[in-house]
C-alpha positions as CSV (number, residue, x, y, z in Angstrom):
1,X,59.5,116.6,83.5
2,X,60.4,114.0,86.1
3,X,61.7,115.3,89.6
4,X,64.6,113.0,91.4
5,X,64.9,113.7,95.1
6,X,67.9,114.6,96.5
7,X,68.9,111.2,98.5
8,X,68.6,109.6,94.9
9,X,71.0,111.7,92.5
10,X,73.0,111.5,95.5
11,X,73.4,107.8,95.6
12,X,73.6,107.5,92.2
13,X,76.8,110.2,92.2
14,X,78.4,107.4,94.5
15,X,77.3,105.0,92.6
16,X,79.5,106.0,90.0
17,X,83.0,106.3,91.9
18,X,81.8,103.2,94.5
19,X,81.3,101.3,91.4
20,X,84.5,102.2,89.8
21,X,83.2,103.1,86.3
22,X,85.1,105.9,85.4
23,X,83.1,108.2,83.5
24,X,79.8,109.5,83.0
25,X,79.2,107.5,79.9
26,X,80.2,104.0,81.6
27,X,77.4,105.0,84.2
28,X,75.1,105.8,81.4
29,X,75.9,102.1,79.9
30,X,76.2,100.0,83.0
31,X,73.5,101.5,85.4
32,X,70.7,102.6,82.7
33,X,69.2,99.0,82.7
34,X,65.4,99.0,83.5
35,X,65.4,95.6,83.5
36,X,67.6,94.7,85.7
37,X,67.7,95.2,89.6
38,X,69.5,98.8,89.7
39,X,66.4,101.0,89.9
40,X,64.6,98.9,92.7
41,X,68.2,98.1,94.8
42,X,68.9,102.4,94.3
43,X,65.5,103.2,95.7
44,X,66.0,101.2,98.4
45,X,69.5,102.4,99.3
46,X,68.0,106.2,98.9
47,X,64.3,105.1,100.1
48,X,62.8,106.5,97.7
49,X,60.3,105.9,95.5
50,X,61.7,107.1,91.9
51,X,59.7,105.4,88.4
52,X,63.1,105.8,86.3
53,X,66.4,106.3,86.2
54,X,68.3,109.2,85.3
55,X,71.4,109.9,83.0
56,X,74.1,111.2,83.9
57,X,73.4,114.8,82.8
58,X,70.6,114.7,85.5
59,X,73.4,114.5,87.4
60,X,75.6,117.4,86.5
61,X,72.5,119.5,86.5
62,X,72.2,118.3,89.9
63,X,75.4,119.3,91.3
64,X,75.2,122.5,89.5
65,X,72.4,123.9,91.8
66,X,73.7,122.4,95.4
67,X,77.6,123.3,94.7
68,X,80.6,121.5,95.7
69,X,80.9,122.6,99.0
70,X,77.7,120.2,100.3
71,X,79.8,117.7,98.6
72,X,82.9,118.2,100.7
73,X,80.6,118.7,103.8
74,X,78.7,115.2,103.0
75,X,82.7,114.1,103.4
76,X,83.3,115.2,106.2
77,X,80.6,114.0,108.0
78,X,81.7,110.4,106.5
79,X,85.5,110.6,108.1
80,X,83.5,112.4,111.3
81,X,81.5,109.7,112.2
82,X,84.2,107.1,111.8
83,X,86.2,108.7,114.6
84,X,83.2,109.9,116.9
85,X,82.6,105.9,116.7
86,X,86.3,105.5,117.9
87,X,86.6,102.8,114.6
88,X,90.2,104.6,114.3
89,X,91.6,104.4,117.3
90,X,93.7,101.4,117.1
91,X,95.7,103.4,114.9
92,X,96.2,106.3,116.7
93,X,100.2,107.2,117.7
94,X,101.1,108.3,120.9
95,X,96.9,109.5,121.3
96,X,97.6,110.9,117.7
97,X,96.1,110.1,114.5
98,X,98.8,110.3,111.8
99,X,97.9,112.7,108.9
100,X,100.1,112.8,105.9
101,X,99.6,116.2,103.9
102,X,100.9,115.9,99.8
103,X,99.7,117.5,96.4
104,X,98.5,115.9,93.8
105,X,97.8,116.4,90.3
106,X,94.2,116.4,89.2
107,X,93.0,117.9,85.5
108,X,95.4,119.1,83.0
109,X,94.6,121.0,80.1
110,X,96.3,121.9,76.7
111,X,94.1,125.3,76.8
112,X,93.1,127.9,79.2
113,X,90.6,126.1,80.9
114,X,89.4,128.6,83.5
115,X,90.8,131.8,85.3
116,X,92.1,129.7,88.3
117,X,94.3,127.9,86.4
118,X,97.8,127.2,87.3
119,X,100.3,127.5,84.0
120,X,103.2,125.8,83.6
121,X,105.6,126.8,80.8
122,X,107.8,123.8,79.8
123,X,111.0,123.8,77.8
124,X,109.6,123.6,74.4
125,X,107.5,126.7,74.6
126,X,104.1,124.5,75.2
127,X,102.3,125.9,78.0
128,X,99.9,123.4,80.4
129,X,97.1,124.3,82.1
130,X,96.6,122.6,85.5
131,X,94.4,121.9,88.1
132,X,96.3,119.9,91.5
133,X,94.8,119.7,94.6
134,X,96.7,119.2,98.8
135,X,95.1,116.4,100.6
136,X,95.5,115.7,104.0
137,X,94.2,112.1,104.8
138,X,94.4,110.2,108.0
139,X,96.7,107.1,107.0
140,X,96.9,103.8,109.1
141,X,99.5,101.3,109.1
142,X,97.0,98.7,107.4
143,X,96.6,100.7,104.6
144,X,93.1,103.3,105.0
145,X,93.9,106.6,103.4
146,X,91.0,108.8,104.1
147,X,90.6,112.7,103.1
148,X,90.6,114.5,105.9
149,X,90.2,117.9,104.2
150,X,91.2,119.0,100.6
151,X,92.3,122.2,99.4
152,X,92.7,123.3,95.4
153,X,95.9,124.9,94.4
154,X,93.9,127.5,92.3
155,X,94.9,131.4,90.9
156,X,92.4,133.8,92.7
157,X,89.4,134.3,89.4
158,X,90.0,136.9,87.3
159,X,93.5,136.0,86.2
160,X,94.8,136.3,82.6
161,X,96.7,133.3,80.5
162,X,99.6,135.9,81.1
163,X,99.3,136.9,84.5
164,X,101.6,133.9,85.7
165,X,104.8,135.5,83.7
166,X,104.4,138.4,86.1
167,X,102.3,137.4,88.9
168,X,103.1,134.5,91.6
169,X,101.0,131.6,91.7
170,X,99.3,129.5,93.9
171,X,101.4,126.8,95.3
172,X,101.0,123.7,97.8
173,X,102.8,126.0,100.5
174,X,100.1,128.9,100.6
175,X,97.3,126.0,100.2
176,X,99.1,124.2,103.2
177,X,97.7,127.8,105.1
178,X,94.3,127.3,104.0
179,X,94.5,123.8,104.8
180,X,95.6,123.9,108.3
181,X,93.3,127.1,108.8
182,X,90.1,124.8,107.6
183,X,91.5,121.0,109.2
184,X,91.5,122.8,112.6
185,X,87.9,124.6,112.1
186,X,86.2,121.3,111.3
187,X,88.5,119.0,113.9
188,X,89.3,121.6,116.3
189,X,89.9,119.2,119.4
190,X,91.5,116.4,117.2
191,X,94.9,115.1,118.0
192,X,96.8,115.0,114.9
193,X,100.8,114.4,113.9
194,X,101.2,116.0,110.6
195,X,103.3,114.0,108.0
196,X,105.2,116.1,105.8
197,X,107.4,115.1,102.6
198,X,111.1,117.6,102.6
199,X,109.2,120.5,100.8
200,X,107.4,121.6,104.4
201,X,110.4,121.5,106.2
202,X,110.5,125.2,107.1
203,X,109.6,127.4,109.3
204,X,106.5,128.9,107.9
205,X,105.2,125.3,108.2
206,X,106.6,124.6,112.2
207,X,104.4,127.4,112.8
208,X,101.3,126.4,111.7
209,X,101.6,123.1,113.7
210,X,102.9,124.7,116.4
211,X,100.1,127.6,115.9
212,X,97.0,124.8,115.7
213,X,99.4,122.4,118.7
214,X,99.7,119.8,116.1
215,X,102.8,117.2,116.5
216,X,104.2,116.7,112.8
217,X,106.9,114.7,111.4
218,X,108.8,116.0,107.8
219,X,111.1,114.2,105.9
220,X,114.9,115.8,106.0
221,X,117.0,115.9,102.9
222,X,120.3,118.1,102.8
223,X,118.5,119.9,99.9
224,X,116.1,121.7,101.4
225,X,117.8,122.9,104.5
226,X,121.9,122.4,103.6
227,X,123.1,124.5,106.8
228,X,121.0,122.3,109.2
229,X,121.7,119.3,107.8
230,X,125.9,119.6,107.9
231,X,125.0,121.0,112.0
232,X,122.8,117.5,112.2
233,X,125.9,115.5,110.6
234,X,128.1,117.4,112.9
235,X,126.3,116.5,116.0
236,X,125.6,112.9,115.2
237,X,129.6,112.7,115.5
238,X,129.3,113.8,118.9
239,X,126.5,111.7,119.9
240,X,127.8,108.2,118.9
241,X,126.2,106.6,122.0
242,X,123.1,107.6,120.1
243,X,122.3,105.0,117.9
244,X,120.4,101.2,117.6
245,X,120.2,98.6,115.5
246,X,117.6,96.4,114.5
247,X,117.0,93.4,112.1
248,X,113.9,92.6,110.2
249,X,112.5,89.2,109.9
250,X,113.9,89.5,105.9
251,X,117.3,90.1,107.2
252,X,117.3,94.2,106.5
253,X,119.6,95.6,108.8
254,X,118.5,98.9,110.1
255,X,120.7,102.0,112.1
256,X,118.9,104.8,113.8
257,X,120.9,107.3,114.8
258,X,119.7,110.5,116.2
259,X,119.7,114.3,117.3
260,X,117.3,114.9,120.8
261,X,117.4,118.8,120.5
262,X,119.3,120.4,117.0
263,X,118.8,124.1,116.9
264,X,117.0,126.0,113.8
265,X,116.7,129.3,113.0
266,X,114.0,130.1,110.0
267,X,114.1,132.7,107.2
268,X,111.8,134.7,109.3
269,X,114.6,134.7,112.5
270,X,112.4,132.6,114.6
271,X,114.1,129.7,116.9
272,X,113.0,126.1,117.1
273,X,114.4,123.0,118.7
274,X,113.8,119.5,116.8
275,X,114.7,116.3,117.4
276,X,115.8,114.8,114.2
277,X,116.4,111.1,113.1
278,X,118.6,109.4,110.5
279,X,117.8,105.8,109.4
280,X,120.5,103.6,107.2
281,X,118.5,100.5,105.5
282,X,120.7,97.6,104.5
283,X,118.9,94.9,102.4
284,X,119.6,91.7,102.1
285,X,120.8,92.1,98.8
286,X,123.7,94.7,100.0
287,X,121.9,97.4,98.9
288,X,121.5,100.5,101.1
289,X,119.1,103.5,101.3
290,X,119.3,106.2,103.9
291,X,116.1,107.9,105.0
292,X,115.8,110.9,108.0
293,X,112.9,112.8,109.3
294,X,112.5,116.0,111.6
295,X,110.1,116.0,114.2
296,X,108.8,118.1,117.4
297,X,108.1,114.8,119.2
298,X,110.4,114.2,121.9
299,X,113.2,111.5,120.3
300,X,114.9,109.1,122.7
301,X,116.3,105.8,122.3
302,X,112.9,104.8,123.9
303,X,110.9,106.2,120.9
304,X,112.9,106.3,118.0
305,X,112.2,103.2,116.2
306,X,108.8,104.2,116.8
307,X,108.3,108.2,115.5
308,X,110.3,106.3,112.2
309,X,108.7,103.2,111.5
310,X,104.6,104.2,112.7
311,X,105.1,107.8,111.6
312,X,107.6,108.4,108.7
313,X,107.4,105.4,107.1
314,X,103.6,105.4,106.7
315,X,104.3,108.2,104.7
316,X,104.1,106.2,101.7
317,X,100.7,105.4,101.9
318,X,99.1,108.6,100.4
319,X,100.5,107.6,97.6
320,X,100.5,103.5,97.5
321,X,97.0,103.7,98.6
322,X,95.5,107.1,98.3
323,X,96.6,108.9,94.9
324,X,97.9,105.7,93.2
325,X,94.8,103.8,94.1
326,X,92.7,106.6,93.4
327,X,94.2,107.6,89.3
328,X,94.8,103.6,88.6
329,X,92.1,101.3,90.0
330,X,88.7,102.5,88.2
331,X,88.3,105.7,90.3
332,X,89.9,107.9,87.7
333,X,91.1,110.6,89.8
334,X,92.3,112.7,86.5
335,X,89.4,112.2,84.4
336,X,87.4,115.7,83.7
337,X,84.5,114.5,84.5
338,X,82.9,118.2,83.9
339,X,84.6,121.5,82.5
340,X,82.6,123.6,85.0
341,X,85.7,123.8,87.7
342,X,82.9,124.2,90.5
343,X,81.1,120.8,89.0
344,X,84.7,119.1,88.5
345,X,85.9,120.1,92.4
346,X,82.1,118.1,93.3
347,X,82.9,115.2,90.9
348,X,86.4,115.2,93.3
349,X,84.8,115.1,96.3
350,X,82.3,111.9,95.6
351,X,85.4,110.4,93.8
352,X,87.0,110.4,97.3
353,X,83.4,109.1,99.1
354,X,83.7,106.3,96.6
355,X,87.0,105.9,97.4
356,X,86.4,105.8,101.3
357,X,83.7,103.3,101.2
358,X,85.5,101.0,99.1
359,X,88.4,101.2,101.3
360,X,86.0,100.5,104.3
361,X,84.3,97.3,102.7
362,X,87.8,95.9,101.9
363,X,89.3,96.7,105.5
364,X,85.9,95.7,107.6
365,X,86.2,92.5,109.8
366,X,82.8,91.1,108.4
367,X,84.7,90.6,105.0
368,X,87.6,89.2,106.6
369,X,85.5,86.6,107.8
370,X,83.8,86.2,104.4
371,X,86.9,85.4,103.1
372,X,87.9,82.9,106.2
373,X,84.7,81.3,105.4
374,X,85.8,80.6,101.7
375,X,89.5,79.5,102.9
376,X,91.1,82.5,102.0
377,X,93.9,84.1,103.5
378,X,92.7,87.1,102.6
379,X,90.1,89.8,101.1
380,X,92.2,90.2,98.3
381,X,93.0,86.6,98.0
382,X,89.1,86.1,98.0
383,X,88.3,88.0,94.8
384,X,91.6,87.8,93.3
385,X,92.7,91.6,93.4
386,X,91.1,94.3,94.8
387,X,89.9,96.1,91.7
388,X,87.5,92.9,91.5
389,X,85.5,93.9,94.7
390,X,83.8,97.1,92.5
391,X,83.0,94.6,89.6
392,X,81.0,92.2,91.8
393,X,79.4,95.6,93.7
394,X,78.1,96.2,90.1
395,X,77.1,93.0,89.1
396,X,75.2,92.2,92.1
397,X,73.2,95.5,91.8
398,X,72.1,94.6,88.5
399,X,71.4,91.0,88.9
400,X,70.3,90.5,92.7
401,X,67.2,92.7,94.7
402,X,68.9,93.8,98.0
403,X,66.9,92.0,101.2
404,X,65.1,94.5,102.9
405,X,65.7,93.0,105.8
406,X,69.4,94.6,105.7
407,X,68.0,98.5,105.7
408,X,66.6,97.9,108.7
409,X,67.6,101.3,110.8
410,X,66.8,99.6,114.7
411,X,69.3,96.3,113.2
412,X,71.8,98.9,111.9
413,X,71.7,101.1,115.0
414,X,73.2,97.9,116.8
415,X,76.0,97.4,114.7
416,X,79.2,98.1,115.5
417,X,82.1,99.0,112.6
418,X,85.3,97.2,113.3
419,X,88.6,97.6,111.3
420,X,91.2,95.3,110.9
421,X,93.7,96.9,112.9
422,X,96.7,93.6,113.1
């Protein structure tokens, strides 16, 4: 029998998302290589002292006795220490950091995979079995999108295949609950503006942030709320001095108009005041596209332009450069890496620690420099495209012994981490 410690089946679980191989059996091909440099440079990242390597079984077995939840802890700590370090706060808003809450899918299934799955009955009588997740992650305008805290839209266990004809299922509004209820247990001093897409623009949702003194910001479409959308329309006619116009450097014309206090009243009879904002894009191309938000920040002609462009705008980015990223790039966000739900929710977790640390060595001012030094514009421009930069992570792990010199904890302890933040 040969014993791994921890540190090492740790590293070697990152290893695996940080590497972008996508699937236990790429690991088992690319990193199981005992003559190249990946056991010494892996002991040496964990300092260890490990003889072999271990497949990616070793793994699973791993994560089967210490659970997802150290996972998700181990990721917390990771997003913890960036802001204790202040690294984020160039990107705060108004002393907030701007988190964008969205669901995601994450494992689907033509069979009943487990009790906790959702089912989803489609038109033809087929019947999918799924697994989505919420994310909140604290987005900045450069493009970071880093998990703040995750919750699984999961059935309670013991549910049938049948239960979801006459029971109610989980959805991303009861998850939003649990999510707020854990995001303000682990950051319970944190500053945060919430960014919502239309579907948590209600009152259920204005509580919690209101509940947990949390500024959000939710996208507005007639939709979702009709009756308060014709009272917006009807007070933007009575507010015409209420509106400003800017032009971007492309020639897109842009016109804010906006609401400083339109009234609410929820399902549940409860009163709110919001300022709301409505944005009319024209391109150059004559094209136009009409955007609007609600918001409990304070809207004036003095911070309008702002709350949209550095708050609902950024919006975008969970999904340009958190999901997308994430299920297109190497990461492999809906692979099933394990049919063992607790195992898969772990495999989740490091795919988001790979995901951070890559997003960290792209956005770092060291390799900004690297590239300056090559005459390049840019990181990307310096490999080419970003999926490149997990390639040559791989490649030099196999092919080049890491200095020791750079593990050094008293020469690390005086490093500072700085983002690009321009």
């Amino acid at each position: 029998m040969v014993e791994y410690h921890a540190r090492f089946l740790c590293w070697w679980g990152l290893l695996l998302f940080g590497l972008g191989l996508g699937s236990r059996r790429s690991a088992d091909n690319d990193l199981r290589d005992l003559e190249c440099a990946i056991l010494a440079n892996l002991n040496r990242l964990a300092d260890t002292e490990q003889k072999s390597l271990p497949v990616t079984k070793t793994l699973d077995h791993f994560i089967g006795h210490v659970g997802s939840a150290a996972f998700a802890h181990l990721l917390h700590q990771h997003t913890q220490r960036l802001i204790r370090m202040k690294a984020l706060d160039d990107f705060r808003f108004q002393g907030d950091f701007i988190v964008a809450v969205d669901g995601t899918g994450y494992l689907s299934f033509s069979h009943h995979h487990c009790p906790q799955c959702l089912t989803q009955k489609h038109s033809s009588g087929v019947v999918s079995y799924l697994h989505p997740v919420l994310e909140a992650k604290l987005l900045t305008p450069t493009g970071l999108a880093l998990s703040l805290a995750t919750e699984f839209i999961e059935n309670p266990p013991g549910r049938t295949p049948t239960d979801y004809q006459d029971q109610k299922q989980d959805c991303e509004l009861k998850a939003c609950d649990r999510l707020a209820a854990h995001l303000k247990a682990a950051c319970p001093q944190l500053r945060l503006c919430l960014n919502f897409d239309s579907l948590y623009g209600c009152g259920r949702v204005f509580a919690l942030c209101q509940q947990h003194h949390w500024h959000f910001v939710v996208t507005f479409k007639e939709g979702r709320t009709p009756e308060l959308w014709q009272e917006f329309r009807a007070l933007l006619k009575l507010t015409p001095q209420q509106k400003l116009t800017t032009t971007l450097p492309d020639q897109t014309r842009r016109v804010y108009r906006w609401v400083e206090q339109l009234p609410y009243v929820d399902s549940e009879k409860r009163a709110w005041t919001l300022g709301a904002i409505l944005c009319e894009e024209t391109a150059p191309s004559g094209s136009k596209t009409t955007f609007a938000w609600l918001t409990n920040l304070a809207v004036t002609r003095d911070s309008v332009v702002a709350i949209a462009e550095q708050v609902g705008r950024l919006r975008t980015k969970i999904e340009n450069e958190g999901f997308n990223v994430q299920k297109n790039s190497g990461l492999n966000l809906e692979h099933v890496f394990s049919q063992n739900w607790d195992h898969a929710k772990a495999y989740y977790y490091l795919l988001q620690l790979g995901h951070l640390h890559l997003q960290l060595l792209h956005h770092n001012s060291l390799h900004r420099a690297l590239a300056k030094q090559y005459g390049r514009p840019s990181v990307r421009a310096l490999w080419g495209a970003l999926k490149k930069i997990p390639q040559r992570l791989l490649e030099a792990l196999r092919y080049f012994l890491l200095d020791p010199a750079d593990f050094d904890p008293h020469a690390a302890a005086a490093c500072h981490l700085a983002l690009n933040s321009s």
